[in-house]
N, C-alpha and C positions, 0 to 999 in steps of 0.2 A: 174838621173833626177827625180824632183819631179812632183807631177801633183796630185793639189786637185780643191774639186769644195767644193762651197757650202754646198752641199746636202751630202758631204760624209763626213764632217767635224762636231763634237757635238757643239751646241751652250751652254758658258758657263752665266749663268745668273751674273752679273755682279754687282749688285745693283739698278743700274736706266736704264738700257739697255741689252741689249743682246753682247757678242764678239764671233765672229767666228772664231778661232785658227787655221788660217790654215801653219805656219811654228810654229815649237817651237824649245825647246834647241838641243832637244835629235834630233831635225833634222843636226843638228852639221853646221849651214850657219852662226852663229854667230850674229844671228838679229832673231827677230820674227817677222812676219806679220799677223795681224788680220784685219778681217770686223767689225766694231764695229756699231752698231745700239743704239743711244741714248734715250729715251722716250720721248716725246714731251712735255715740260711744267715743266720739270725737271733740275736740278740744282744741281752737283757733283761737292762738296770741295776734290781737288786732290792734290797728291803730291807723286812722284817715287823719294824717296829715293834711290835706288837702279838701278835705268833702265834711261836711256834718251829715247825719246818719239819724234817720229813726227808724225800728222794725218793729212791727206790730206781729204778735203773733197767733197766729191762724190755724195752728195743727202741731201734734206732736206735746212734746215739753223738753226742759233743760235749764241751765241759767246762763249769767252773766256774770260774771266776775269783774269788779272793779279793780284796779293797779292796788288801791289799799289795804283788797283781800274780803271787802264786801260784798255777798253776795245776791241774787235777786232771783227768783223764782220762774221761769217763762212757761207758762200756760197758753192755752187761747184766749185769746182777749188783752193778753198782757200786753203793753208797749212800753220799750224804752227809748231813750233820744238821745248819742253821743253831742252831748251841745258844747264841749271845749275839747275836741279832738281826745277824746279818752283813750286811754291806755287801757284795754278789756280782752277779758279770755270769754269767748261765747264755744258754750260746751251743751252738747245734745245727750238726751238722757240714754245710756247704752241698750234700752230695750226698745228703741223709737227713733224717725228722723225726727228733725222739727222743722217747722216750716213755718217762715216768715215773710212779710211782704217789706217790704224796706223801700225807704225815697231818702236822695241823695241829692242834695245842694253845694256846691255847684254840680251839675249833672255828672253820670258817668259818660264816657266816650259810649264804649259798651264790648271794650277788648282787654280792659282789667281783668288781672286775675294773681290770686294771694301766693305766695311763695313762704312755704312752710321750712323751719332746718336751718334757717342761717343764723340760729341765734338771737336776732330780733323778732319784735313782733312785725308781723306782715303790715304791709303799709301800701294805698298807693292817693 
């Protein structure tokens, strides 16, 4: 059995938020799970090449933005799911962080971290 808290987990700096890693690969569950804290007034062009992605959301608001320009509402309670490596802007509402819990297949390592500015969307 596992059993992590917060507090015993390193918070990794992410680019426009904080993620708290609390399963990763080397955990061998075959998904990851993070706390992920977004920055309020922020706005991260994203895309997992490599990983499918769902984030449930548990605090705060903000939305989603799809590559088409559709957009989706993130409350508590909301979840979305990149299920064909989406091309997405995840934007925090400027008076609030938001906070989402996210699990990641195939795992993360747990030393990811997004690179903002190069003109693409961040990807890893």
């Amino acid at each position: 059995m596992i059993i992590r808290d917060l507090e015993s987990v390193t918070a990794v700096e992410w680019g426009n938020g904080l993620s708290r890693r609390l399963l990763l690969a080397a955990d061998g569950m075959g998904y990851s799970v993070t706390d992920t804290l977004v920055r309020a007034g922020t706005t991260s062009p994203l895309e997992y090449r490599n990983h499918f992605e769902a984030c449930y959301c548990v605090g705060g608001s903000g939305e989603v933005i799809e590559s088409d320009g559709t957009s989706h509402r993130l409350t508590p309670g909301t979840l979305y799911a990149l299920d064909e490596h989406d091309l997405h802007h995840l934007v925090a509402a400027p008076h609030e962080d938001l906070r989402l819990v996210c699990v990641f297949a195939p795992p993360l390592r747990g030393d990811e971290a997004h690179r903002f500015g190069e003109g693409a969307p961040s990807s890893y």
